[in-house]
C-alpha positions as CSV (number, residue, x, y, z in Angstrom):
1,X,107.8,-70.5,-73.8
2,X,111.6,-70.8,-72.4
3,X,113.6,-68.2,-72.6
4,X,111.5,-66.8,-75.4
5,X,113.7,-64.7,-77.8
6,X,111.3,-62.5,-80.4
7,X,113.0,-60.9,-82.9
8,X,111.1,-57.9,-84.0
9,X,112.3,-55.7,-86.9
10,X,111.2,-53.1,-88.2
11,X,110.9,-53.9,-91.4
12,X,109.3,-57.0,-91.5
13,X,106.4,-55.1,-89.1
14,X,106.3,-52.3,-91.8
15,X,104.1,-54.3,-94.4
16,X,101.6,-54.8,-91.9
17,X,101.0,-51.5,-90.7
18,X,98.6,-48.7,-91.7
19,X,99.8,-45.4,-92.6
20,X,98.4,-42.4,-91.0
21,X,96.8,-40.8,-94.4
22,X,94.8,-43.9,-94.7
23,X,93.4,-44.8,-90.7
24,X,90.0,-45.3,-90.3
25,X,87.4,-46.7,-87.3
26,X,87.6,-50.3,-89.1
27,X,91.3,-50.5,-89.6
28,X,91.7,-49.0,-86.2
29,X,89.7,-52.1,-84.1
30,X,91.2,-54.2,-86.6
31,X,95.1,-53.1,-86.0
32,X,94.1,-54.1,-82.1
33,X,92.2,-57.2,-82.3
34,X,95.5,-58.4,-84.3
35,X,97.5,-56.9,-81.3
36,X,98.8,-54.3,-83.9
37,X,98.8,-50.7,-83.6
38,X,98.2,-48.1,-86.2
39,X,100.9,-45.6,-87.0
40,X,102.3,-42.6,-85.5
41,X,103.5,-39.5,-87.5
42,X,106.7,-41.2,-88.8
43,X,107.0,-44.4,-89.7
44,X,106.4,-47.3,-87.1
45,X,104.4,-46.4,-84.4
46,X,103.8,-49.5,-82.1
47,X,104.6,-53.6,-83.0
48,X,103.3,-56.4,-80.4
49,X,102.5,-60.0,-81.4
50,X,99.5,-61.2,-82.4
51,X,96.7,-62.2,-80.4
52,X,97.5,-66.1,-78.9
53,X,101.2,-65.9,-79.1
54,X,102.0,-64.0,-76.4
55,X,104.7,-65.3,-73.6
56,X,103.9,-65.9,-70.0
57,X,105.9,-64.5,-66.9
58,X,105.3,-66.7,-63.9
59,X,107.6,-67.1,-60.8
60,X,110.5,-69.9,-61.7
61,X,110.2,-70.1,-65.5
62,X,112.7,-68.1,-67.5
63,X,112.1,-64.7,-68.1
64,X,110.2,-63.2,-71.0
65,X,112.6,-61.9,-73.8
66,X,112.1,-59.2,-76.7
67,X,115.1,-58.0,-79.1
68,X,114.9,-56.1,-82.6
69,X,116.6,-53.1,-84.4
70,X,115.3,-49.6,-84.9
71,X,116.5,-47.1,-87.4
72,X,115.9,-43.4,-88.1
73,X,112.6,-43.9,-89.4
74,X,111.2,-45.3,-86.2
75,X,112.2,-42.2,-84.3
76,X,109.2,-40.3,-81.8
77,X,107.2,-43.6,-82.0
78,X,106.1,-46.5,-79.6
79,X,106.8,-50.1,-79.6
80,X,104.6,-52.4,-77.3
81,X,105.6,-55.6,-76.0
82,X,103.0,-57.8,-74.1
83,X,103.4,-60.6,-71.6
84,X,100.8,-62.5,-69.6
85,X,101.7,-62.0,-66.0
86,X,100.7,-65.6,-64.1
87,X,98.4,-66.1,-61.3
88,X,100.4,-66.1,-58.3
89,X,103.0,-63.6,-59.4
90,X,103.2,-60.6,-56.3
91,X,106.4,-59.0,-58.4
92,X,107.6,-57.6,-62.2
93,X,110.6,-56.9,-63.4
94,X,111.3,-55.5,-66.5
95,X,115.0,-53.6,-67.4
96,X,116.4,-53.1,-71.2
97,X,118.8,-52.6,-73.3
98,X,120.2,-51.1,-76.4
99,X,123.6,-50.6,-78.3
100,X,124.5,-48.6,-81.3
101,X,125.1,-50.8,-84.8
102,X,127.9,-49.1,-85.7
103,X,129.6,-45.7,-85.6
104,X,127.2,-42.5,-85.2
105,X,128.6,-39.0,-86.6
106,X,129.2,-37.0,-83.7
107,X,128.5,-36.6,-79.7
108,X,124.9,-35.5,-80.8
109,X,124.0,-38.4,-82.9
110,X,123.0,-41.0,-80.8
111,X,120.1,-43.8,-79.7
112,X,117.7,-43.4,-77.0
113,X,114.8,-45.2,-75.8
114,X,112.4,-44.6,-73.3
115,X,110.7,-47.1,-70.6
116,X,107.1,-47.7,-69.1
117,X,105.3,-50.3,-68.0
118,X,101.5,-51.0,-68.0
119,X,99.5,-53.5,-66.9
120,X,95.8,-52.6,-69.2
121,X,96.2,-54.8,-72.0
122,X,94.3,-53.5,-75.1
123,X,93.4,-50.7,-73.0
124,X,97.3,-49.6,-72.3
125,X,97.3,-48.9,-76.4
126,X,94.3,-46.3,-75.8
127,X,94.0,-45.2,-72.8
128,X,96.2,-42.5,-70.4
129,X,95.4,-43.7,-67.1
130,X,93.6,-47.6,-67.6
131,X,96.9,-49.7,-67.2
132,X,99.6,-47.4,-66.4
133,X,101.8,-48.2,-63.9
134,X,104.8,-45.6,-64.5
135,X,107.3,-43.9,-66.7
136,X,111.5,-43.6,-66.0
137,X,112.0,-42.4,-69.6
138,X,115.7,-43.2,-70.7
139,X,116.7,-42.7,-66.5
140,X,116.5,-46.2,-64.8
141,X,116.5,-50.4,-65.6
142,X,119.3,-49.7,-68.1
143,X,121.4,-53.1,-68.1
144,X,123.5,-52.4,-70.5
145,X,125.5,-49.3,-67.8
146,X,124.8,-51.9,-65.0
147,X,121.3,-50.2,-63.6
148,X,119.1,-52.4,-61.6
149,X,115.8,-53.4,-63.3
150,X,112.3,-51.6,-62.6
151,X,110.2,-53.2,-60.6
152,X,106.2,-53.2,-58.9
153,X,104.5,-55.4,-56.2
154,X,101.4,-54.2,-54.4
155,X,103.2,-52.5,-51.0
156,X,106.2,-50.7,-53.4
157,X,107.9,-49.8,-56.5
158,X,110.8,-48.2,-58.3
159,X,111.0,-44.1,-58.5
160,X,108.5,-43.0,-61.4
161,X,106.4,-46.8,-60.5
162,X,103.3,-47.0,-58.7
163,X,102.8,-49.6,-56.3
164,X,99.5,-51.6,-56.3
165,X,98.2,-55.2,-56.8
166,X,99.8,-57.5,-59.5
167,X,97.0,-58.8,-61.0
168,X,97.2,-61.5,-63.3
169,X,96.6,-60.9,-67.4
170,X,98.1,-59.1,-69.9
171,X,100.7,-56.4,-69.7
172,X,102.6,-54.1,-72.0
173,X,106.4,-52.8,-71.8
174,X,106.2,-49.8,-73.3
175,X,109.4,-48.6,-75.5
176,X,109.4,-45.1,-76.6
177,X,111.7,-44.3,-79.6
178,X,113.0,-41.2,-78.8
179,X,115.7,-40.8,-81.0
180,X,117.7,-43.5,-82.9
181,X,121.3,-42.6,-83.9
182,X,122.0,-42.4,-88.1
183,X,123.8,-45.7,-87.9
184,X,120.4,-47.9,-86.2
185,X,120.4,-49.5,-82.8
186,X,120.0,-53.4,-81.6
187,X,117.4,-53.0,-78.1
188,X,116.5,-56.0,-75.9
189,X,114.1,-56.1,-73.6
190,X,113.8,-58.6,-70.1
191,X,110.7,-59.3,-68.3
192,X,110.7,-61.2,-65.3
193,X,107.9,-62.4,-62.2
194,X,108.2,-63.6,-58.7
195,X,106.5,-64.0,-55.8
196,X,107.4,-62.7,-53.1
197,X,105.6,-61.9,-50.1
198,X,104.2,-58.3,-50.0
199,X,101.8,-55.9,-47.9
200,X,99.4,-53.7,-49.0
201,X,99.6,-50.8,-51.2
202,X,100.8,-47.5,-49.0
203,X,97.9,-45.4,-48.6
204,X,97.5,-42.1,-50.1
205,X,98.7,-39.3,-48.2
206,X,98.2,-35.4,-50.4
207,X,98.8,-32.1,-49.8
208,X,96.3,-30.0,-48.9
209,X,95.5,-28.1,-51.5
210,X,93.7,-25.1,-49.4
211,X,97.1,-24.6,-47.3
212,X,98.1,-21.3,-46.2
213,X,101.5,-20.7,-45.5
214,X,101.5,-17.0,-44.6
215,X,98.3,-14.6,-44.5
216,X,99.7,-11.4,-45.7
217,X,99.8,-10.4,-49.0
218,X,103.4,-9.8,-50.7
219,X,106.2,-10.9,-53.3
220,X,106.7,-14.9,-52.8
221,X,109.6,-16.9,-54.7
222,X,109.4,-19.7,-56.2
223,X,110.8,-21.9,-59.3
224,X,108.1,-23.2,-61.7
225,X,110.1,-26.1,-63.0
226,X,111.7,-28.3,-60.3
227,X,112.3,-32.2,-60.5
228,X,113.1,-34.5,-57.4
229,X,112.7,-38.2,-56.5
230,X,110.7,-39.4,-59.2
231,X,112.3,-38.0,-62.2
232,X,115.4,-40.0,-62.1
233,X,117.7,-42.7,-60.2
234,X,119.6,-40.1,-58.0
235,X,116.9,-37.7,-57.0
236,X,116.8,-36.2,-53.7
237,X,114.2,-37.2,-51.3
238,X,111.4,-34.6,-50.4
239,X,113.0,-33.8,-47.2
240,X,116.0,-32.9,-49.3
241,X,114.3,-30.9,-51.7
242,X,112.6,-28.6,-49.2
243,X,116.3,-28.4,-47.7
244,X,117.8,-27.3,-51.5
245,X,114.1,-24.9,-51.9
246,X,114.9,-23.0,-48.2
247,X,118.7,-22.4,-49.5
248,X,117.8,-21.4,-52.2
249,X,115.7,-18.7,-51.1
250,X,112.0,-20.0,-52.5
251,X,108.7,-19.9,-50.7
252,X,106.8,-22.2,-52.6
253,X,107.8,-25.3,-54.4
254,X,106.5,-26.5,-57.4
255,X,107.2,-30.3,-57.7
256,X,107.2,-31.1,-61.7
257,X,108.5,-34.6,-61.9
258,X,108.5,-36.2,-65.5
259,X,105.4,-37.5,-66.7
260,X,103.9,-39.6,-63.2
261,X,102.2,-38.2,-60.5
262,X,102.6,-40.8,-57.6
263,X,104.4,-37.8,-55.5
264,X,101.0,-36.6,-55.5
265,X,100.1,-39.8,-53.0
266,X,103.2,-38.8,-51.2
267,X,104.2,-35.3,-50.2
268,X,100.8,-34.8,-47.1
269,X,103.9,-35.6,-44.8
270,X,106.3,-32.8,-46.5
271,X,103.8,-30.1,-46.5
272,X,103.0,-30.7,-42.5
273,X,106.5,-30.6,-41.8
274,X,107.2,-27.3,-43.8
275,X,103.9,-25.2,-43.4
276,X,105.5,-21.8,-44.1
277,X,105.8,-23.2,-47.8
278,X,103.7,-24.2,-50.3
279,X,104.2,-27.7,-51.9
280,X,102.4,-27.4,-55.1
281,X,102.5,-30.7,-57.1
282,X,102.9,-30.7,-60.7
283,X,104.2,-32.6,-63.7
284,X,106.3,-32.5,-66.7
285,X,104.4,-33.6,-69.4
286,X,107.1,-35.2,-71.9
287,X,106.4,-35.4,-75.7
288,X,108.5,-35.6,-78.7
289,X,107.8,-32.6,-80.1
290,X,107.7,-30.4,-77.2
291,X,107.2,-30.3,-73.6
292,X,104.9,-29.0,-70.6
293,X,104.2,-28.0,-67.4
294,X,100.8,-29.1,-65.9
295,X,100.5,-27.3,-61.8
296,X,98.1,-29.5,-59.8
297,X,97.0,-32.8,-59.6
298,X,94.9,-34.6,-62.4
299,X,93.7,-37.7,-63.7
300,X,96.7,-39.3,-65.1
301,X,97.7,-37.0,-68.7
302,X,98.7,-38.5,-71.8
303,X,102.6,-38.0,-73.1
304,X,102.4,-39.8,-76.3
305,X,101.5,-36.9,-78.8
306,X,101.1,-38.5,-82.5
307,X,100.6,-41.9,-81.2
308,X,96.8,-43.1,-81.8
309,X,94.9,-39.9,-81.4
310,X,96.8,-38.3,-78.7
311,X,97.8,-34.9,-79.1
312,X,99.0,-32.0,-77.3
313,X,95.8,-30.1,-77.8
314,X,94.1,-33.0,-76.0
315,X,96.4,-32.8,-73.0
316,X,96.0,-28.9,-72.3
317,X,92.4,-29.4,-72.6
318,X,92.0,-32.2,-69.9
319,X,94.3,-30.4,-67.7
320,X,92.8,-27.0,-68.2
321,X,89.5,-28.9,-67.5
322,X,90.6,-30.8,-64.3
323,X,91.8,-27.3,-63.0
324,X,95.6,-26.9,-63.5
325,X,98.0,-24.4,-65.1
326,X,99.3,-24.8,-68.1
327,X,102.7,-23.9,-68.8
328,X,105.5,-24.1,-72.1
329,X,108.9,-25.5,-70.6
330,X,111.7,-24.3,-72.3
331,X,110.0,-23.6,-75.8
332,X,113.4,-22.6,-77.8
333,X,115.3,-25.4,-76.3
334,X,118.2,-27.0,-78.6
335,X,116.1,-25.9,-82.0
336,X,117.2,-28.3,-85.0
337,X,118.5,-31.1,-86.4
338,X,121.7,-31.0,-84.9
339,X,120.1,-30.9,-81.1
340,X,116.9,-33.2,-81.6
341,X,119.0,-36.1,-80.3
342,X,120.3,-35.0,-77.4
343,X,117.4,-33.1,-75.9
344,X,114.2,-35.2,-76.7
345,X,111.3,-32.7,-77.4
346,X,113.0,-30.2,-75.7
347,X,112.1,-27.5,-78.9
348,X,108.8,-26.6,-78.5
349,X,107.6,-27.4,-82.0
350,X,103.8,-27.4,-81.2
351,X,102.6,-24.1,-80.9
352,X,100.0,-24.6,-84.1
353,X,98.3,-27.2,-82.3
354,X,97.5,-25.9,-78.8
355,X,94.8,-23.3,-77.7
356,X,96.8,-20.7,-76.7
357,X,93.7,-18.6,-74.5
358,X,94.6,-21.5,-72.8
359,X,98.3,-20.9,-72.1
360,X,98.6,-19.4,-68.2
361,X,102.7,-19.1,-68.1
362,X,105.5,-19.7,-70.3
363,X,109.2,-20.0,-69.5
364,X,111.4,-17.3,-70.8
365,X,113.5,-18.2,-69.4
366,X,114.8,-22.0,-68.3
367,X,118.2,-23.4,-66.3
368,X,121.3,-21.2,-66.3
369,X,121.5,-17.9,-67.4
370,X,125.0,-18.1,-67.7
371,X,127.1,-21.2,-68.9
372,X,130.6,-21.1,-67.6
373,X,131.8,-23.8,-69.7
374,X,129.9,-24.6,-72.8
375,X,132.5,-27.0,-74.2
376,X,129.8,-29.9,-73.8
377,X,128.2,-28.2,-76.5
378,X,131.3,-28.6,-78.8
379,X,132.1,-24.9,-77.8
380,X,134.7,-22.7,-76.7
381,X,135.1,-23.1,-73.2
382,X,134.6,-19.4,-72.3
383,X,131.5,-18.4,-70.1
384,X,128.5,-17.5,-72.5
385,X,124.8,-16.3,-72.2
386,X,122.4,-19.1,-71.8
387,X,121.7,-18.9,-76.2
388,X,117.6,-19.9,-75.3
389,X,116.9,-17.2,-73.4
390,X,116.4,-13.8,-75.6
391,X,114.7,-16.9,-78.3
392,X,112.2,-17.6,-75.4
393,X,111.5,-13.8,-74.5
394,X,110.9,-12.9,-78.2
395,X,108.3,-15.9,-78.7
396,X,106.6,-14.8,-75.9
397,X,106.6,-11.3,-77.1
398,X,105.0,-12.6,-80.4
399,X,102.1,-14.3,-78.1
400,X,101.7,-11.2,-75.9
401,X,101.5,-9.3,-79.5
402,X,99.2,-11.7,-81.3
403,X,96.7,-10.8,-78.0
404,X,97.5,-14.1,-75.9
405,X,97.4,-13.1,-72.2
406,X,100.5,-15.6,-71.3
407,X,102.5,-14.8,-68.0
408,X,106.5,-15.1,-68.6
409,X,108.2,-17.0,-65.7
410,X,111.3,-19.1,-65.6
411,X,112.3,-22.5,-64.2
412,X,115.5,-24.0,-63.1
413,X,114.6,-27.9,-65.1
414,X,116.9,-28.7,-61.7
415,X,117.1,-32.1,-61.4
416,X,118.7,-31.7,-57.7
417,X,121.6,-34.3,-58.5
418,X,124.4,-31.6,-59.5
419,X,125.1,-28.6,-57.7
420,X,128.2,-27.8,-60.0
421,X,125.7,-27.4,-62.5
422,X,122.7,-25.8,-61.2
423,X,120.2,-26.3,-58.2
424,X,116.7,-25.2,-56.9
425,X,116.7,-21.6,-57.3
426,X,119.2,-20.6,-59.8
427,X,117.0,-18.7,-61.6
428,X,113.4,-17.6,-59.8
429,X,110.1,-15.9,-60.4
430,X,108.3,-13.0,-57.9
431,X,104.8,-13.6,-57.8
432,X,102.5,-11.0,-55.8
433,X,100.1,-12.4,-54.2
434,X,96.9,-11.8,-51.7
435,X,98.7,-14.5,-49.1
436,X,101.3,-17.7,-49.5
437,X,98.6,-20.4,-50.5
438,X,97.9,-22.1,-53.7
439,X,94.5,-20.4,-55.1
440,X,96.4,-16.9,-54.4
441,X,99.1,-18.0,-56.6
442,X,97.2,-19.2,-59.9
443,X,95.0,-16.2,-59.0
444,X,98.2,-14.0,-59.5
445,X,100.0,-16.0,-62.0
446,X,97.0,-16.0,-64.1
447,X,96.8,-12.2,-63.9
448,X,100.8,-11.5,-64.4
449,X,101.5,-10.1,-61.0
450,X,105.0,-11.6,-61.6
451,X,108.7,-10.8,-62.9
452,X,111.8,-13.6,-63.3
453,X,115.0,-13.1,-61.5
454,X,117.4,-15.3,-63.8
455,X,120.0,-15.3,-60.9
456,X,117.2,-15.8,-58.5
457,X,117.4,-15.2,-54.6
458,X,120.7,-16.1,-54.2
459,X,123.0,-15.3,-57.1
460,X,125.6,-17.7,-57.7
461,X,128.4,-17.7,-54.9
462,X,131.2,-20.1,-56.4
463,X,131.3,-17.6,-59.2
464,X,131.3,-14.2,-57.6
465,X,127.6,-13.2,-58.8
466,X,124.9,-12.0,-56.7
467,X,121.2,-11.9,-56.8
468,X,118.8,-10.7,-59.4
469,X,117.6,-7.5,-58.3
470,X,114.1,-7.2,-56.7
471,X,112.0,-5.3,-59.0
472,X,108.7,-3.5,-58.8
473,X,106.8,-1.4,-61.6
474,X,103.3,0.2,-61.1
475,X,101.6,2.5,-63.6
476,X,98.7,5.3,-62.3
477,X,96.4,7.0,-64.8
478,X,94.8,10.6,-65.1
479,X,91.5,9.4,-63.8
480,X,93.2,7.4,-60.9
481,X,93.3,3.7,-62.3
482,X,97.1,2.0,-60.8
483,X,98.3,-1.3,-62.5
484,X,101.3,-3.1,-61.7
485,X,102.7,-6.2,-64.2
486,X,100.2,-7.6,-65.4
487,X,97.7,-5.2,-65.4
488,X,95.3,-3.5,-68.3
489,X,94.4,0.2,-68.0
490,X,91.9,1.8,-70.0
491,X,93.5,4.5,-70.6
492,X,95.7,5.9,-73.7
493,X,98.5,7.0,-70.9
494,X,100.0,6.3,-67.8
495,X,102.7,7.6,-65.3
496,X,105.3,4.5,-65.0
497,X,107.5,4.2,-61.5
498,X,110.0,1.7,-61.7
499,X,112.0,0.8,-58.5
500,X,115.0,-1.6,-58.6
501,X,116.7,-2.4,-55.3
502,X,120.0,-3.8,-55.5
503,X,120.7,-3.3,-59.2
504,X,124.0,-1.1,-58.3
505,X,126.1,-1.0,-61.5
506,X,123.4,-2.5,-64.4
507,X,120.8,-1.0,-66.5
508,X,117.3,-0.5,-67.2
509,X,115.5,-1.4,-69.9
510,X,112.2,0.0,-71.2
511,X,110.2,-1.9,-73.8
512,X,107.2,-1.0,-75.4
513,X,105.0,-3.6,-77.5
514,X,107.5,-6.3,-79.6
515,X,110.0,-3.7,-80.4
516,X,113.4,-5.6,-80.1
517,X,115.5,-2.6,-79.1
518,X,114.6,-0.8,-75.5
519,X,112.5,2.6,-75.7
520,X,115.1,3.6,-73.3
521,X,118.3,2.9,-71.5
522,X,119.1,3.8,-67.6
523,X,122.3,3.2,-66.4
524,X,121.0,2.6,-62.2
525,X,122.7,4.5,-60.0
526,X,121.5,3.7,-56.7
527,X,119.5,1.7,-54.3
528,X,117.0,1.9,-54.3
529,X,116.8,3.4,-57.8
530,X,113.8,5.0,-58.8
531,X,112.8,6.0,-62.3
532,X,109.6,7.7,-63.8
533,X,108.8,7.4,-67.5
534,X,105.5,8.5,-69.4
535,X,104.2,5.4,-70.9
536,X,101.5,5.7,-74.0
537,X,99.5,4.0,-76.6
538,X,101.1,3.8,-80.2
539,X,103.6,1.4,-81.4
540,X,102.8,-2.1,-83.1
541,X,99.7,-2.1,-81.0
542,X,98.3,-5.6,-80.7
543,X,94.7,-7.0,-79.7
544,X,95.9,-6.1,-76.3
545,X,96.8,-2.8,-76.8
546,X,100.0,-1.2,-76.3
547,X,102.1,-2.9,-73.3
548,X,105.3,-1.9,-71.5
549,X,107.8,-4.1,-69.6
550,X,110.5,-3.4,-67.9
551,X,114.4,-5.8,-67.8
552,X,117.0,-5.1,-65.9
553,X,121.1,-6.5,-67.6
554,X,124.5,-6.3,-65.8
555,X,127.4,-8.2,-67.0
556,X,128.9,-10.8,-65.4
557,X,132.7,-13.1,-66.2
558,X,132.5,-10.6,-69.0
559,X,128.9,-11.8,-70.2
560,X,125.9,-9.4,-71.1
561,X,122.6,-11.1,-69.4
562,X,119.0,-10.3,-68.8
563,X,118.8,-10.2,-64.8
564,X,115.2,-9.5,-64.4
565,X,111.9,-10.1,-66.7
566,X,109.1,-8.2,-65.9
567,X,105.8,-9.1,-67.3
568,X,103.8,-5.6,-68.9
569,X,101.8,-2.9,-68.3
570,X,98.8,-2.9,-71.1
571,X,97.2,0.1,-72.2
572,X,93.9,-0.3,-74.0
573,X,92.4,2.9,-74.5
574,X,88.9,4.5,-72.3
C-alpha cells in the first residue's frame, strides 16, 4: 500500500464503538477480533483498522501513513494504529504530528498528544508489558517543531525506547489523547522501516539493590521525585545527574523517569562509580487523572487508567506486590478546568479509587516553594508562594486524620534541563535511617522517620535564600517510651523537644491533629534553638489518635513560606 494515507475521524469510528455502561466479555473479544477497542471513560477510547487491511512497513517502500481529527470528546483516551513490520526490517521509525484547527481561547487551551510504540499486536491493546517498547509522552519525534523521529533496532534506541530484536508482525503506534484544545486538532502519524546493520541488544547492567553507601545510622537527603535521560529529549546523562545530586547536597537519588524503566538496565555502572550514594530507581507512573511514584524496579506498570480495565487501583496493587513504594506526586497540582490542559493528570483526582493502607509517602510538597515570576501563569510578576503546597499539606492532613499511616515528603519534578528554573535539590526530604542503603530507607520512610526541607540543602543562591533548616523532634513519656516523627506512643502525654538549627530569624509552628491554625507560635531565637512543649491527647482525635507535627516559616523576597515539614508524633493512649 504506497504511501498509504488513512483518514480516521472520530466520528465516523463513533458508531462502531461500545460505550462503557454496556461492555461485556463478548463485545470485549469481539471489539478486538475486528481490530476495535472498547471505550474508555469519555468518548473514544482506541480506533485501528480492521483485521486484513492493515499497511506493511518494509525497508524501500514508502512509509506507513495515518491522519484524522480529534475533538474535546476524545480527550484522556487512546488511539491505536497498526502496521505489519516486514521480514528483514532491523529498524522503526515512527514520529507525528498535530496542528490546532483553528483559534483555541487562551495560553491554557491547547492540543496535546502523547507517543508510544509497541510491537504485541492484539496483546499491546491488553497487556502492560507484552509489546511495549517505550513511552516519550508529548517530549520527542515531534515533526511538526522539527524533532527527529523515534526510533528501535536490536543494539539501540531513542530516550524512553528499549532496544531489542525487530521481529517481524504486527505493531501498534500508540497515541494518547491527552488533551485536545476547544477548537479540535488535525494529527498525522509516519511510520517507517529499514535495514540496517545492527548488533545485539546491550546487556543488562542494575544496581545493586543490597548497596550500602555508609554504615552508620543518621539523617540522609534525598529528593523523591527526580527525572533524567529518559524523561525527555534534553535530559542529562547519569553522570550528570549524580554531578547536579552531589551539588545539590543529596545522598541518595531516586531516579523517577516517566512511565519506562529501561534506566533500570542501565545505571549498575553509575552506582559503582558513586558508592557513597544510593541510586534508587523508580518511575513516574503517568495517568490522566492523576499521577505516581513507584520506588524500585517492577515488571513493566500500566499508565493507561480507564482504558480497557486498567486502573489506578490495579497499578498500586502490582507495585505494592512486586515490592515498591508507593507514592502521590503532586496531588493538588493545577486543580480545574482552567489547568487540565496544560498539566496532563497533574491533579490528583483519584483518591476514591486507590487503597490508601497502601499509600507509603505522599508529596506535600512538589517543585519550587517560591515562584519568582509567575507571569507564565497569566499572573502578576511578583514572587509568590508555590499555591499547591498548603493544598497538598492539608490533603495529607485529611489522610493522616481519616487513620492512613502516609509519610509526607516532597520532590523537586526536576527535569535537570533548566537551572533558572529549578534543579536536583531545590526542595529535599531528611530521612533517618539505621545506614545509607536502600532496605534502611523504605524501612524509615515507611515508618515516618522523615521531615521536608522545601529549600533543601542548599537554599537558593541566585536569589539570596539559604537552606531549610535542619530539624529534629523527639517525644519521651512518663513510663520512658521516646518517639521521634513518625512514631506512636501509648500513652495520653508526652514531653515534646524540638531543636531547629539554623532557623535564625523564622518561626515555629506547633500543630496538633487537622487543626489549620498552629497550637502555638515561637518566634526562634537562636541556634541551635531548643523548645519544650507538653503534647497530649484531645483534639479531633482520629483512628490514629492524637498526632503532633512540627513546621518551621521565614519569609523570603517578601513571601510567607513553609521551610520545613515534619511528619507527627501520635499519641494513642496505654
Amino acid at each position: 500500500m504506497e504511501n498509504l494515507q488513512r483518514r480516521i475521524r472520530s466520528q465516523g469510528f463513533r458508531r462502531r464503538l461500545l460505550s462503557r455502561g454496556r461492555r461485556t466479555v463478548p463485545a470485549l473479544a469481539l471489539g478486538l477480533v475486528l481490530g476495535i477497542s472498547v471505550l474508555g471513560p469519555s468518548g473514544l477510547s482506541a480506533i485501528s483498522s480492521a483485521a486484513g487491511d492493515t499497511p506493511v512497513c518494509a525497508p524501500g517502500k514508502p512509509m506507513v501513513q495515518y491522519s484524522g481529527t480529534v475533538d474535546t470528546s476524545d480527550s484522556k483516551t487512546f488511539m491505536y494504529l497498526p502496521f505489519k513490520v516486514a521480514e528483514g526490517t532491523t529498524r522503526v521509525e515512527v514520529g507525528y504530528a498535530w496542528s490546532e484547527l483553528g483559534t483555541p481561547r487562551d495560553q491554557f487551551d491547547f492540543t496535546t498528544l502523547d507517543l508510544a510504540l509497541r510491537d504485541g499486536g492484539v496483546r499491546s491493546w491488553t497487556s502492560a508489558s507484552e509489546g511495549f517498547r517505550g513511552w516519550s509522552g508529548s517530549n520527542q519525534a515531534k515533526l511538526h517543531q522539527n524533532q527527529p523521529r523515534i526510533f528501535v533496532q536490536a543494539d539501540s534506541a531513542s530516550r524512553s525506547y528499549s532496544p531489542g530484536p525487530v521481529e517481524p508482525g504486527t505493531w501498534n503506534v500508540e497515541v494518547g489523547v491527552a488533551a485536545v484544545s476547544s477548537v479540535g486538532a488535525f494529527w498525522r502519524v509516519e511510520v517507517e522501516c529499514f535495514n540496517p546493520p545492527v548488533g545485539s541488544p546491550p546487556p543488562p547492567d542494575p544496581v545493586d539493590p543490597t548497596h550500602v553507601a555508609r554504615p552508620e545510622a543518621g539523617w540522609y537527603n534525598g529528593d523523591f521525585h527526580v527525572h533524567a535521560y529518559h524523561s525527555g529529549p534534553k535530559g542529562p546523562s547519569y553522570p550528570d545527574a549524580v554531578l547536579m545530586a552531589r551539588a545539590a547536597g543529596l545522598d541518595f537519588l531516586p531516579i523517577t523517569e516517566y512511565v519506562v524503566g529501561q534506566h533500570w538496565k542501565e545505571l549498575g555502572p553509575i552506582q559503582r562509580a558513586n558508592p557513597d550514594m544510593v541510586i534508587w530507581p523508580g518511575r513516574e507512573v503517568i495517568t490522566y487523572y492523576g499521577h505516581a511514584i513507584v520506588l524500585n524496579e517492577t515488571s513493566t506498570l500500566e499508565y493507561r487508567h480507564g482504558y480497557l480495565d486498567k486502573t489506578m487501583a490495579r497499578i498500586q496493587k502490582q507495585a505494592k506486590e512486586e515490592g515498591a513504594l508507593f507514592s502521590i506526586a503532586h496531588p493538588m497540582f493545577f486543580p480545574g478546568e482552567q489547568w487540565e490542559k496544560f498539566c496532563r493528570g497533574c491533579f490528583f483526582s483519584l483518591g476514591d479509587e486507590i487503597d490508601w493502607t497502601k499509600v507509603d509517602m505522599m508529596e506535600v510538597h512538589t517543585g519550587p516553594i517560591i515562584i519568582p515570576d509567575p507571569s507564565r501563569y497569566d499572573l502578576t510578576p511578583y514572587p509568590i508562594a508555590n499555591p499547591f503546597t498548603q493544598t497538598a499539606i492539608d490533603a495529607w492532613v485529611m489522610r493522616l486524620r481519616q487513620g492512613y499511616r502516609v509519610t509526607g515528603v516532597s520532590g523537586s519534578d526536576d527535569k535537570g534541563t533548566n537551572p533558572k528554573e529549578g534543579f536536583y535539590g531545590m526542595t529535599s526530604t531528611e530521612v533517618y535511617a539505621t545506614e545509607l542503603s536502600r532496605a534502611a530507607l523504605i524501612e524509615a520512610v515507611q515508618a515516618g522517620h522523615a521531615y521536608v526541607r522545601t529549600f533543601g540543602a542548599v537554599g537558593l543562591p541566585p536569589l539570596g535564600i539559604p537552606p531549610s533548616p535542619t530539624l529534629e523532634m523527639t517525644a519521651v513519656t512518663l513510663d520512658g517510651q521516646e518517639g521521634m516523627f513518625g512514631d506512636t506512643l501509648a500513652a495520653d502525654g508526652a514531653k515534646a523537644t524540638v531543636t531547629v538549627n539554623n532557623g535564625g530569624g523564622q518561626t515555629l509552628e506547633i500543630f496538633r491533629n487537622d487543626e489549620s491554625v498552629p497550637v502555638q507560635t515561637v518566634p526562634i531565637t537562636s541556634n541551635p534553638f531548643v523548645f519544650r512543649f507538653d503534647a497530649s491527647r484531645g483534639g479531633n482525635e482520629g483512628p490514629l489518635g492524637t498526632f503532633w507535627r512540627i513546621q518551621t516559616r521565614g519569609t523570603f523576597l517578601g513571601v510567607s513560606v513553609p521551610t520545613t515539614v515534619g511528619n507527627p508524633i501520635f499519641l494513642k493512649g496505654s
